[in-house]
KEDOFI-941576 format. One record per residue: residue number from 1; residue in three letters; chain; x, y, z of N, C-alpha, C in turn. Coordinates in pm, 1 decimal, padded with zeros to 6 digits. Layout:
N
rec k NUM	r ALA	c A	n_east X	n_north Y	n_up Z	ca_east X	ca_north Y	ca_up Z	c_east X	c_north Y	c_up Z;
...
//
This chain:
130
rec k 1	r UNK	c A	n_east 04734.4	n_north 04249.2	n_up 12082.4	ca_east 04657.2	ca_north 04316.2	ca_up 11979.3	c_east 04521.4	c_north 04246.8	c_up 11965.9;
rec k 2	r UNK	c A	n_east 04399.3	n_north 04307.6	n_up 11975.2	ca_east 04270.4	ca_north 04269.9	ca_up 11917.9	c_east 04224.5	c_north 04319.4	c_up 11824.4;
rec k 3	r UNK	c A	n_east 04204.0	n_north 04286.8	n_up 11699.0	ca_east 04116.3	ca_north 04324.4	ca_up 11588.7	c_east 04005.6	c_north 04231.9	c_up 11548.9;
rec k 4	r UNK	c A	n_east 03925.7	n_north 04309.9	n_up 11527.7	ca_east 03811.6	ca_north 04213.0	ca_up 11436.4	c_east 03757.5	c_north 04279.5	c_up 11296.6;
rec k 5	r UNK	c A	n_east 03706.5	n_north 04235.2	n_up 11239.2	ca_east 03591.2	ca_north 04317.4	ca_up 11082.1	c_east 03494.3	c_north 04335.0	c_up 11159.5;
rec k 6	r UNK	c A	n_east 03469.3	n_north 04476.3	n_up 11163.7	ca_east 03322.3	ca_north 04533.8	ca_up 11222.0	c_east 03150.2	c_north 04514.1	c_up 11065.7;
rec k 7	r UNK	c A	n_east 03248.1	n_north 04563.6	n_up 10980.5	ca_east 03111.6	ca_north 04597.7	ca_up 10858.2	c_east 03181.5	c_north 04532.5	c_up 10793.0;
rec k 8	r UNK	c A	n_east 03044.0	n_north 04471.8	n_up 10700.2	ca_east 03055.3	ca_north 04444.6	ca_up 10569.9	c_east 03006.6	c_north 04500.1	c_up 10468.3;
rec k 9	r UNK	c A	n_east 03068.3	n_north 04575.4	n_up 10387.3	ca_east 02953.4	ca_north 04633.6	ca_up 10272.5	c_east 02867.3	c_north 04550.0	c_up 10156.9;
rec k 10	r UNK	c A	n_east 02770.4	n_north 04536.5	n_up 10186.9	ca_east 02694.9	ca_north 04517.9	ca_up 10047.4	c_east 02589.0	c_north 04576.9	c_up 10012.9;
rec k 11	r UNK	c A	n_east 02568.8	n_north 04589.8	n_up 09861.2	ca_east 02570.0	ca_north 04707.3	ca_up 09765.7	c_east 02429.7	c_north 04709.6	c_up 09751.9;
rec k 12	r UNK	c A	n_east 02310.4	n_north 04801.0	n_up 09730.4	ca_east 02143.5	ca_north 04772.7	ca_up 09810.3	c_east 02130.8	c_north 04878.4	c_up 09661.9;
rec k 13	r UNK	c A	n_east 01992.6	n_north 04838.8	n_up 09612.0	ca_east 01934.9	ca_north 04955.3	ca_up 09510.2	c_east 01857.0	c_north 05051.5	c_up 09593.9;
rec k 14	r UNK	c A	n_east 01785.3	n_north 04972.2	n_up 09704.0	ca_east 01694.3	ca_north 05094.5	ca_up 09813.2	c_east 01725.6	c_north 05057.1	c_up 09943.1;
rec k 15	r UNK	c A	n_east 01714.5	n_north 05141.6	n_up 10029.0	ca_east 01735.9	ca_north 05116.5	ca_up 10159.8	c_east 01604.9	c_north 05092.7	c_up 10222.7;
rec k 16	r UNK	c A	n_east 01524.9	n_north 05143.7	n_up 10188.1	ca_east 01348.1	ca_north 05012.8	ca_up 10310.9	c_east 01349.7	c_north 04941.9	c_up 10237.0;
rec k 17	r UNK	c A	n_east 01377.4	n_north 04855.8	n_up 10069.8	ca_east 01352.0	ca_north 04739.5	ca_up 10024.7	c_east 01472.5	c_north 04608.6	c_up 10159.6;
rec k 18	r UNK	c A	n_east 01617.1	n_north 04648.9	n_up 10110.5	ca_east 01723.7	ca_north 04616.9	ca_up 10210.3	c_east 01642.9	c_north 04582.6	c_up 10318.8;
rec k 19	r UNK	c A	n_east 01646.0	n_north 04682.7	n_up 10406.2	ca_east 01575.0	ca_north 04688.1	ca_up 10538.0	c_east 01500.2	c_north 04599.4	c_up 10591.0;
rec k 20	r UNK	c A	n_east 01421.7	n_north 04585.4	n_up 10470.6	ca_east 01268.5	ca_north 04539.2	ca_up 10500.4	c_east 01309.0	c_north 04314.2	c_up 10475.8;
rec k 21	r UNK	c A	n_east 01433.1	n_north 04312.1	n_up 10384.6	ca_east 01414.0	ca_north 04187.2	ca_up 10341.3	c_east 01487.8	c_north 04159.2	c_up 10463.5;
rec k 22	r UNK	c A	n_east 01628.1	n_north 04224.8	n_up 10535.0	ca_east 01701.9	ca_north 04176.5	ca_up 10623.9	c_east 01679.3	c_north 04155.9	c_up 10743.9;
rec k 23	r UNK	c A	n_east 01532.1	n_north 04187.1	n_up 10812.4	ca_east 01491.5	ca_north 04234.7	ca_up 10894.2	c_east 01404.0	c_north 04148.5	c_up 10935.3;
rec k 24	r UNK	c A	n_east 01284.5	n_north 04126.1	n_up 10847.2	ca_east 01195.6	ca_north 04061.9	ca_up 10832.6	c_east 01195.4	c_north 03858.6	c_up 10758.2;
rec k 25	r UNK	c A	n_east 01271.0	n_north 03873.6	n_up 10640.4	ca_east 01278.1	ca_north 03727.4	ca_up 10587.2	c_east 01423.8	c_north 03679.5	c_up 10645.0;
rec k 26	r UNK	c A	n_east 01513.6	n_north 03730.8	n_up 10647.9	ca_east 01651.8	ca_north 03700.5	ca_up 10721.8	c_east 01612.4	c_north 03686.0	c_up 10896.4;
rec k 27	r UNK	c A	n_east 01504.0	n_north 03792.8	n_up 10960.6	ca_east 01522.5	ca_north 03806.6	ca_up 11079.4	c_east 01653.2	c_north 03882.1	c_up 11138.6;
rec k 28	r UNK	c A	n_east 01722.8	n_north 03967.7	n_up 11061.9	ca_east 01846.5	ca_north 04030.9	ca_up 11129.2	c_east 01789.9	c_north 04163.2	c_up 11212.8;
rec k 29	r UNK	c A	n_east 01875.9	n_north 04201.5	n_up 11358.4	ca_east 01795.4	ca_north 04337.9	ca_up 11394.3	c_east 01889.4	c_north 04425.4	c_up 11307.0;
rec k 30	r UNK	c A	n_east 01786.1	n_north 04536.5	n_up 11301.7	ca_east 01816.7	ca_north 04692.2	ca_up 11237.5	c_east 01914.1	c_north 04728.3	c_up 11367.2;
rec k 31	r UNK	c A	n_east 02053.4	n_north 04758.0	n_up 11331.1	ca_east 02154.3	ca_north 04825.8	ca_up 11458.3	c_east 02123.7	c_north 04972.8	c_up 11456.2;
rec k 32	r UNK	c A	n_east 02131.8	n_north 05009.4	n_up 11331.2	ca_east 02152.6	ca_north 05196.8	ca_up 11309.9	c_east 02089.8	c_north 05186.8	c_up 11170.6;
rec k 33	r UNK	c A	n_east 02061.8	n_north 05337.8	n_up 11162.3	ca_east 01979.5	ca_north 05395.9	ca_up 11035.1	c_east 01979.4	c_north 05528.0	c_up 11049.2;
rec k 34	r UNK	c A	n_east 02154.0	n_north 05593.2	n_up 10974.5	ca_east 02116.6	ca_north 05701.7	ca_up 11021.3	c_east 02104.6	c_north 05798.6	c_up 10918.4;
rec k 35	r UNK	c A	n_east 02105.9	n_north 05942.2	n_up 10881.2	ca_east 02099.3	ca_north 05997.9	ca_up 10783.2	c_east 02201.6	c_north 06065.6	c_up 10755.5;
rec k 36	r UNK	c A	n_east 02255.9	n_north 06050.9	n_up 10647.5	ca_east 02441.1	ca_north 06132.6	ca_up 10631.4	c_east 02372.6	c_north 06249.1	c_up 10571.4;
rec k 37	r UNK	c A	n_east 02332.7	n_north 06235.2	n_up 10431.6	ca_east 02273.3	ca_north 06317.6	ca_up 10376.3	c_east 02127.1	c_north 06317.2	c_up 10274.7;
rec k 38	r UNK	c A	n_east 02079.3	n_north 06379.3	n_up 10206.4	ca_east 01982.8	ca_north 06357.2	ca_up 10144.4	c_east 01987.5	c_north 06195.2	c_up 10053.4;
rec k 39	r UNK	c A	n_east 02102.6	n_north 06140.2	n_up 10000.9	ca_east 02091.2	ca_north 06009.4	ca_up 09911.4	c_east 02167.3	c_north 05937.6	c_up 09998.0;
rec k 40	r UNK	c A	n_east 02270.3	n_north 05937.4	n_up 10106.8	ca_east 02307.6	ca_north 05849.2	ca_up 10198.4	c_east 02273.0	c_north 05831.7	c_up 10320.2;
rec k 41	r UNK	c A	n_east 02286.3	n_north 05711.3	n_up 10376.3	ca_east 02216.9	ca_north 05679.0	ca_up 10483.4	c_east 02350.7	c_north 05590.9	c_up 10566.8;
rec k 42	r UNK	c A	n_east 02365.3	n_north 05588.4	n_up 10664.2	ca_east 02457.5	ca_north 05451.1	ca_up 10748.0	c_east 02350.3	c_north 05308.1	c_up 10815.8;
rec k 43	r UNK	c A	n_east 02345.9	n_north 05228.7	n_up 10703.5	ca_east 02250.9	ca_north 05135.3	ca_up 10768.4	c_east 02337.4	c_north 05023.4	c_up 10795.4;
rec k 44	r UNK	c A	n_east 02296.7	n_north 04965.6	n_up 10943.3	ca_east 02385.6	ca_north 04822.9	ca_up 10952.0	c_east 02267.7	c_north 04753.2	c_up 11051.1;
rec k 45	r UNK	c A	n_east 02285.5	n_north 04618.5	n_up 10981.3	ca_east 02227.9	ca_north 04503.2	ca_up 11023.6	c_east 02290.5	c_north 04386.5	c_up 11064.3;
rec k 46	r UNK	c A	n_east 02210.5	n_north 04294.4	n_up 11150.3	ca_east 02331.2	ca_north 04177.0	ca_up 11166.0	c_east 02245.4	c_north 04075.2	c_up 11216.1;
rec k 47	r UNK	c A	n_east 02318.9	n_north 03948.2	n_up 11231.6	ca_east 02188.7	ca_north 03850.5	ca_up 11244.6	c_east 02148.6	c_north 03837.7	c_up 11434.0;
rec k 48	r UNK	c A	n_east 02058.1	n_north 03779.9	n_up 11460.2	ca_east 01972.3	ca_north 03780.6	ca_up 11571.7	c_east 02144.2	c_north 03721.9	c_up 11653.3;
rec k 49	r UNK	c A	n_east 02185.3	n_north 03785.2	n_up 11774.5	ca_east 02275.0	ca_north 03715.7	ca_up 11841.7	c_east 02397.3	c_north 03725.4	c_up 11804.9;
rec k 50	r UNK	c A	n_east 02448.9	n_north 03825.0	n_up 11688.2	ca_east 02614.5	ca_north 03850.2	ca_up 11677.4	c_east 02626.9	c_north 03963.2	c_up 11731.6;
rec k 51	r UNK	c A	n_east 02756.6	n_north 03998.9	n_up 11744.5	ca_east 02812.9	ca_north 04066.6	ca_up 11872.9	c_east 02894.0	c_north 04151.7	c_up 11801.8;
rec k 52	r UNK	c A	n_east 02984.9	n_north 04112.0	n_up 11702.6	ca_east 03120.6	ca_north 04179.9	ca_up 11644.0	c_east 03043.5	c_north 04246.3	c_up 11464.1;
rec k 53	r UNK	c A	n_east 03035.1	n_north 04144.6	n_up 11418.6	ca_east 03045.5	ca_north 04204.1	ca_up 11276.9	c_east 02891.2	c_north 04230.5	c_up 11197.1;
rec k 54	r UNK	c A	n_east 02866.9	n_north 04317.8	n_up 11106.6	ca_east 02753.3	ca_north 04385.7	ca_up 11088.1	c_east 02763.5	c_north 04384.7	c_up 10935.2;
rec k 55	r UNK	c A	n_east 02670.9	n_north 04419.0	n_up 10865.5	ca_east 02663.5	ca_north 04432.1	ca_up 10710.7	c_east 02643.5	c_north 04584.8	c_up 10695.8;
rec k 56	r UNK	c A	n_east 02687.7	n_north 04640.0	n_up 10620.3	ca_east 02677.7	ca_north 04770.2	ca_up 10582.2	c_east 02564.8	c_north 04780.1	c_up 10475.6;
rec k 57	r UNK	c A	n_east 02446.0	n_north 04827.3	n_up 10492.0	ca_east 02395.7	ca_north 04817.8	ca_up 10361.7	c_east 02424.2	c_north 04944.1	c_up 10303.3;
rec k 58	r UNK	c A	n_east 02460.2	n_north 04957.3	n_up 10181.8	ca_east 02520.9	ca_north 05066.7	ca_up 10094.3	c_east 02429.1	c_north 05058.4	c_up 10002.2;
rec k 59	r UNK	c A	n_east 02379.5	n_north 05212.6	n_up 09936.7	ca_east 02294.6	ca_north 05211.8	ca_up 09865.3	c_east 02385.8	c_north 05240.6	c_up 09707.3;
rec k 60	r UNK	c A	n_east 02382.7	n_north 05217.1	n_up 09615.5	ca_east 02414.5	ca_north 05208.3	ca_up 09519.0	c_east 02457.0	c_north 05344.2	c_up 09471.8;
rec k 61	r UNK	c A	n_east 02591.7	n_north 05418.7	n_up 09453.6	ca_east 02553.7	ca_north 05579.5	ca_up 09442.6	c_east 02579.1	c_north 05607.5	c_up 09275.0;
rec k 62	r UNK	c A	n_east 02652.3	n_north 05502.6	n_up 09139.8	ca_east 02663.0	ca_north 05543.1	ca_up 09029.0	c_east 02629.5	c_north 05407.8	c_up 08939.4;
rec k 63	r UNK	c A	n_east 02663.8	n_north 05441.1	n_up 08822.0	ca_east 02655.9	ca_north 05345.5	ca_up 08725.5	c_east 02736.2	c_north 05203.0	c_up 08751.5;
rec k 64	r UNK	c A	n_east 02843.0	n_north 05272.4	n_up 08767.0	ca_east 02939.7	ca_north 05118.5	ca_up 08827.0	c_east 02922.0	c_north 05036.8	c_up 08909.4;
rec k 65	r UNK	c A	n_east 02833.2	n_north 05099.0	n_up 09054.7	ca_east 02825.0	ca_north 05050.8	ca_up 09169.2	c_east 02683.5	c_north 04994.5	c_up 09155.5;
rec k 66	r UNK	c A	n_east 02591.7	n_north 05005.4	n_up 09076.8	ca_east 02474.0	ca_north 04973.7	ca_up 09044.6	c_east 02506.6	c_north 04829.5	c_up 08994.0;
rec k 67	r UNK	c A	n_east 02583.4	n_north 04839.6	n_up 08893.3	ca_east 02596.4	ca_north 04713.8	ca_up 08746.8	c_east 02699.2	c_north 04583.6	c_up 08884.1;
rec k 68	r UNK	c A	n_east 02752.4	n_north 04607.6	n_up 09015.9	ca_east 02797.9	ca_north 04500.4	ca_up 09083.6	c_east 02721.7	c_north 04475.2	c_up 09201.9;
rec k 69	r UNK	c A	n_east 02581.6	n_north 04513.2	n_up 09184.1	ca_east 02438.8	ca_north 04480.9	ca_up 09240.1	c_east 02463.9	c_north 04345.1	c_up 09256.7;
rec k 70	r UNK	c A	n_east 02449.4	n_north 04261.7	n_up 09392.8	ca_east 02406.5	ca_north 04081.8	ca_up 09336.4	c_east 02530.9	c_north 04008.8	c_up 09294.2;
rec k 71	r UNK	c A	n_east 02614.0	n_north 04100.0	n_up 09249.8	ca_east 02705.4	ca_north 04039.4	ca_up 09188.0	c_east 02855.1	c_north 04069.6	c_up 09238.7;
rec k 72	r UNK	c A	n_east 02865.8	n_north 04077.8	n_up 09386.8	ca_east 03020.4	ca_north 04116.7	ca_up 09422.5	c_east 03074.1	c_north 04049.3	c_up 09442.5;
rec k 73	r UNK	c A	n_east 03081.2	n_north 03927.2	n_up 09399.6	ca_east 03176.0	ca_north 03854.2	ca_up 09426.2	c_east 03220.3	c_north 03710.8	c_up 09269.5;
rec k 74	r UNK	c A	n_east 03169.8	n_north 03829.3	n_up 09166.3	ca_east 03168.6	ca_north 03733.0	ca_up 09069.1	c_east 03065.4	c_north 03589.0	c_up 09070.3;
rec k 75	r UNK	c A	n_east 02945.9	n_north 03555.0	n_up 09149.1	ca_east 02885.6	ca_north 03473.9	ca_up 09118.9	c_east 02941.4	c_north 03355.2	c_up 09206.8;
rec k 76	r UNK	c A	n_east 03038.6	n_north 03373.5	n_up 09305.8	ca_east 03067.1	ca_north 03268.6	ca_up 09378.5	c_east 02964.1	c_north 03334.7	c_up 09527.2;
rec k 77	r UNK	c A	n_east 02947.1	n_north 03195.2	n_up 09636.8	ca_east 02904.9	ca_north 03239.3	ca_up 09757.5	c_east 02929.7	c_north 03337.1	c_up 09842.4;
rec k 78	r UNK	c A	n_east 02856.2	n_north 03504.3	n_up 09857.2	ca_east 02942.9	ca_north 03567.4	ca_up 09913.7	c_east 02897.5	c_north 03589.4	c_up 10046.3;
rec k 79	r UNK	c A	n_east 02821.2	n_north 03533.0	n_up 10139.5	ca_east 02825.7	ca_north 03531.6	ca_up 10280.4	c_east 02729.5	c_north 03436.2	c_up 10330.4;
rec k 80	r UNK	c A	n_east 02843.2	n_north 03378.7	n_up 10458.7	ca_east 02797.9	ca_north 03254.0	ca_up 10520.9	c_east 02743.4	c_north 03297.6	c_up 10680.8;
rec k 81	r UNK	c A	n_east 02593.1	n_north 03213.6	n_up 10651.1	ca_east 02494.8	ca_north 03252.5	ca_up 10789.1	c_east 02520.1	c_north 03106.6	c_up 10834.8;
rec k 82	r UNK	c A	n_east 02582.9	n_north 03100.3	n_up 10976.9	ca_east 02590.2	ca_north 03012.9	ca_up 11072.8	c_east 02447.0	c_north 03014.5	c_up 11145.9;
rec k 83	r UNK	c A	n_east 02397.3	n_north 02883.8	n_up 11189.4	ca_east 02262.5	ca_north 02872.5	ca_up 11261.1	c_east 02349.5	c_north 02753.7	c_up 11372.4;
rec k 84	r UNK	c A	n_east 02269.4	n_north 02798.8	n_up 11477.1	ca_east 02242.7	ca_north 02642.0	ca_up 11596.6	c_east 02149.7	c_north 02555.5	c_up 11559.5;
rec k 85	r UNK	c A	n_east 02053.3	n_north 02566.2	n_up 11462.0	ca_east 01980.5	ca_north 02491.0	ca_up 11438.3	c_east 01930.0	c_north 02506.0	c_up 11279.5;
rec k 86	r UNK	c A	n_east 01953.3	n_north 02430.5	n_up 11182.3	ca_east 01980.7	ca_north 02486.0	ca_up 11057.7	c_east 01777.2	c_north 02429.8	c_up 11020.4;
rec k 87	r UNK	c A	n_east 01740.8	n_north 02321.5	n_up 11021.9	ca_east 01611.0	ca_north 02295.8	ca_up 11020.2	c_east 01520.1	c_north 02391.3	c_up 11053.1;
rec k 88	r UNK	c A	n_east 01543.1	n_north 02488.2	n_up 11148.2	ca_east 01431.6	ca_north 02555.6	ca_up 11227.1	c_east 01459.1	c_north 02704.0	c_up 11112.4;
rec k 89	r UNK	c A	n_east 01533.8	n_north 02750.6	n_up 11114.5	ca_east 01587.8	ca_north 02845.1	ca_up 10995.7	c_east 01578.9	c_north 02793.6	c_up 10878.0;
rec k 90	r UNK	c A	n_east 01619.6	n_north 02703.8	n_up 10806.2	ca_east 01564.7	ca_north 02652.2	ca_up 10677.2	c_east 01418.7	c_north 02642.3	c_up 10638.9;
rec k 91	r UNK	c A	n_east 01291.5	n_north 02611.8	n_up 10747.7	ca_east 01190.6	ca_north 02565.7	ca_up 10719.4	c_east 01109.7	c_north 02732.2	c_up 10721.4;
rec k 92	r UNK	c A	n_east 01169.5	n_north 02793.2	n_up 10817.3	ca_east 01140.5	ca_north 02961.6	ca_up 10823.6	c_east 01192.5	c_north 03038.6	c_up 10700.1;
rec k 93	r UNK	c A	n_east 01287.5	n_north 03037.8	n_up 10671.3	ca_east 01293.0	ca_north 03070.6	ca_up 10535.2	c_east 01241.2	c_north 03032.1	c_up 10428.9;
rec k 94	r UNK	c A	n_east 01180.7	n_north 02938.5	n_up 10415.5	ca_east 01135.4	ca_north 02869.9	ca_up 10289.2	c_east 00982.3	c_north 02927.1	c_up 10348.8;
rec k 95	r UNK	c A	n_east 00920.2	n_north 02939.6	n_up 10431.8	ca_east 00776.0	ca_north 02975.4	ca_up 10446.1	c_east 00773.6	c_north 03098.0	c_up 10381.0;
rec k 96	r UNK	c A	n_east 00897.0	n_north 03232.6	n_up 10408.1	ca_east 00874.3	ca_north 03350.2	ca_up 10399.4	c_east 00921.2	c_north 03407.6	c_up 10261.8;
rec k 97	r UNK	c A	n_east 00931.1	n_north 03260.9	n_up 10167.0	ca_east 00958.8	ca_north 03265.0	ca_up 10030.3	c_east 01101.7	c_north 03275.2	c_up 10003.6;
rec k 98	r UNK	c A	n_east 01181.1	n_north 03276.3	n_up 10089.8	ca_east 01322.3	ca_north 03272.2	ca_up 10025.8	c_east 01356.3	c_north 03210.7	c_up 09934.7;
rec k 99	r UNK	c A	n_east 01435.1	n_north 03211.5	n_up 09847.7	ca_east 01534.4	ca_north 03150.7	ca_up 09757.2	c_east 01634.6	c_north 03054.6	c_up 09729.6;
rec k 100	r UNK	c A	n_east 01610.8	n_north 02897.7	n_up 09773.9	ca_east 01707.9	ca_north 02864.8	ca_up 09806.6	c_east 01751.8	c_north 02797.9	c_up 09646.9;
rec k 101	r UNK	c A	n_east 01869.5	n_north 02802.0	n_up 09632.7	ca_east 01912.9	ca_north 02759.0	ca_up 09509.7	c_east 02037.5	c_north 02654.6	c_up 09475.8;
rec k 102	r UNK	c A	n_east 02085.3	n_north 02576.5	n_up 09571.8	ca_east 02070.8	ca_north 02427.3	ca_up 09598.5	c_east 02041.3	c_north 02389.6	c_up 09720.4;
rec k 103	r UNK	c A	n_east 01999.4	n_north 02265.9	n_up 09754.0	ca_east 01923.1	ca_north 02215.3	ca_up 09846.2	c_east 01995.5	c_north 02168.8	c_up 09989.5;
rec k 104	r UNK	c A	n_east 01911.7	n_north 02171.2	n_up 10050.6	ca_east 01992.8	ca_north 02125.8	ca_up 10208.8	c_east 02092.8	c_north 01986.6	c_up 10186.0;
rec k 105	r UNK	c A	n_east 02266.8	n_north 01983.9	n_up 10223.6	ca_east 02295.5	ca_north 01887.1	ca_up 10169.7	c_east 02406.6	c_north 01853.4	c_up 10328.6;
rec k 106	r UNK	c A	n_east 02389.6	n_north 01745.2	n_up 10331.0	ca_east 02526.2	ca_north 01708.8	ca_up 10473.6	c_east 02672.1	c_north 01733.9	c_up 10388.6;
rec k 107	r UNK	c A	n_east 02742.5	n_north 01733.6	n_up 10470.2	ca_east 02904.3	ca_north 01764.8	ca_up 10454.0	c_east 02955.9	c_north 01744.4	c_up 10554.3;
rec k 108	r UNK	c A	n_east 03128.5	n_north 01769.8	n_up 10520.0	ca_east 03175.8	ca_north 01671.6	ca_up 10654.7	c_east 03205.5	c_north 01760.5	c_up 10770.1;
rec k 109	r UNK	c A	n_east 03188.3	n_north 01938.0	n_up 10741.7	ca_east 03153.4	ca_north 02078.2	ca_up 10838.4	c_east 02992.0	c_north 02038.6	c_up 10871.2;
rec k 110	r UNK	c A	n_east 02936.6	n_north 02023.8	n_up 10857.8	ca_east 02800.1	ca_north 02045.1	ca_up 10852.2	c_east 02663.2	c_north 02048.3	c_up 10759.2;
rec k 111	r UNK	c A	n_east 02562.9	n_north 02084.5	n_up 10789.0	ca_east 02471.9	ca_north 02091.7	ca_up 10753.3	c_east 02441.0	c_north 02199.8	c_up 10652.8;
rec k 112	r UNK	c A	n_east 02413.5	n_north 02230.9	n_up 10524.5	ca_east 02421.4	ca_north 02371.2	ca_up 10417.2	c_east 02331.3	c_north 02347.9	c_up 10319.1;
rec k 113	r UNK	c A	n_east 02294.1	n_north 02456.2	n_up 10313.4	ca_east 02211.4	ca_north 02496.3	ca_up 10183.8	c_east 02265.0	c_north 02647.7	c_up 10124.9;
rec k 114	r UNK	c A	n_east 02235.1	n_north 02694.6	n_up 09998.5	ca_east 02263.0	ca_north 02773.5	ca_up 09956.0	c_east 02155.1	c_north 02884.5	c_up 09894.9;
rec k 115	r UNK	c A	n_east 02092.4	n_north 02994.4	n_up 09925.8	ca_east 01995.5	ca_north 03073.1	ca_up 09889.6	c_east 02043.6	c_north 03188.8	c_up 09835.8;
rec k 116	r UNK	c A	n_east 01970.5	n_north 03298.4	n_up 09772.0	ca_east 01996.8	ca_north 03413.7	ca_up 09719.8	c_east 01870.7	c_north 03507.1	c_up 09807.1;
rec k 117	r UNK	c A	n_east 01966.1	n_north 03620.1	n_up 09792.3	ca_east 01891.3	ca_north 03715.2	ca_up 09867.1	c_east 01822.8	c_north 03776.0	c_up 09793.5;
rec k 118	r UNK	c A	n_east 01787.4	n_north 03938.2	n_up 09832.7	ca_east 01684.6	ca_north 04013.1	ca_up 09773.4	c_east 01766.1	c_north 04041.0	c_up 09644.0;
rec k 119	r UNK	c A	n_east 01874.3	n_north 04096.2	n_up 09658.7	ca_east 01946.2	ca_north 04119.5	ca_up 09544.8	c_east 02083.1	c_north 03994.3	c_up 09471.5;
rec k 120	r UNK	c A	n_east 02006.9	n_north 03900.3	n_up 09482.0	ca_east 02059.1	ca_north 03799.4	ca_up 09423.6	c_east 02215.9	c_north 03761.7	c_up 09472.1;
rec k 121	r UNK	c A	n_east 02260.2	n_north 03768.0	n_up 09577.6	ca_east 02393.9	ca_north 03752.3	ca_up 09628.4	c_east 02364.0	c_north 03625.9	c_up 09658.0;
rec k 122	r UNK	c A	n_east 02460.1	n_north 03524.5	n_up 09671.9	ca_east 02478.5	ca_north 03384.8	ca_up 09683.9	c_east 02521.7	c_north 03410.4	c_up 09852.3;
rec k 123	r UNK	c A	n_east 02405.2	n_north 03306.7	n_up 09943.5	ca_east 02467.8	ca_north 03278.1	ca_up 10038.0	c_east 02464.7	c_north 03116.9	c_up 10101.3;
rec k 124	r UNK	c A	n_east 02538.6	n_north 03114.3	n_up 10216.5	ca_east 02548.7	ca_north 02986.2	ca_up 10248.8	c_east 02446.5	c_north 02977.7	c_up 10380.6;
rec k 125	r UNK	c A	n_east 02366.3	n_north 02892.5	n_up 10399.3	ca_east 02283.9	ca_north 02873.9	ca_up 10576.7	c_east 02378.3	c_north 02783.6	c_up 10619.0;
rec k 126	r UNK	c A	n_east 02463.8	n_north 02715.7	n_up 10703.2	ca_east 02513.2	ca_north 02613.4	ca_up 10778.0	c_east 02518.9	c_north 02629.4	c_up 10919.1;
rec k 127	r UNK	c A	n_east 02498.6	n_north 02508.4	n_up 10920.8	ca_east 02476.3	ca_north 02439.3	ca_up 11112.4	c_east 02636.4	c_north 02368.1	c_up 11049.7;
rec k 128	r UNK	c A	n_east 02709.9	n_north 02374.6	n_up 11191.4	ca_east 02822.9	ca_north 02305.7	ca_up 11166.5	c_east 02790.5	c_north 02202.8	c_up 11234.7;
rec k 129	r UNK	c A	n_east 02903.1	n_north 02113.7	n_up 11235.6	ca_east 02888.3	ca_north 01965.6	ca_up 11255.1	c_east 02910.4	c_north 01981.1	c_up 11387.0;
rec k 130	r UNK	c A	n_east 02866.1	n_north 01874.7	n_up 11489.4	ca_east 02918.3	ca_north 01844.3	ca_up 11642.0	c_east 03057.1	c_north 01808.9	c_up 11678.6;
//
């Protein structure tokens, strides 16, 4: 048996704001962008060099799904960006204004810092250890 998680959903107020932050300050390529209908779209992104799993960006379609904007995971870290080189990505993110919201710290996995995205989701940057 082979399985993997293809998408991840997380929850976007606009799709070129999304687009534009994941693309550009993340550096992830645009995979697809397609048009379902007039208010939905299938957008997936993923970072420079993954192969299997993708982010779904979902645009927000009601009141409920709006108000867990930023916030799907209750305020804990909800996705971890692996780097080969966490310095060269840390110092690039911080030029292009990112968010980091605690500081680059060693551990006994690796190398981490913690930033927020466009819509305030908690993530992790880590270089793992050798």
């Amino acid at each position: 048996m082979n399985q993997f998680i293809a998408h991840i959903t997380l929850l976007v107020s606009d799709y070129y704001d999304a687009i534009k932050f994941y693309t550009e300050i993340l550096n992830f390529d645009l995979i697809e962008d397609t048009t379902i209908n007039e208010t939905k779209r299938w957008v997936l992104v993923r970072p420079k060099g993954a192969v299997e799993c993708c982010l779904l960006l979902a645009k927000a379609a009601n009141v409920e799904q709006n108000s867990r904007i930023g916030d799907q995971t209750g305020g804990r870290v909800h996705l971890f960006l692996y780097t080969d080189n966490f310095w060269r990505d840390y110092h690039q993110m911080v030029l292009k204004g990112l968010n980091f919201v605690r500081p680059p710290k060693t551990e006994s996995y690796g190398t981490v810092a913690v930033f927020k995205d466009l819509y305030d989701n908690l993530w992790d940057l880590i270089e793992r250890s050798s």
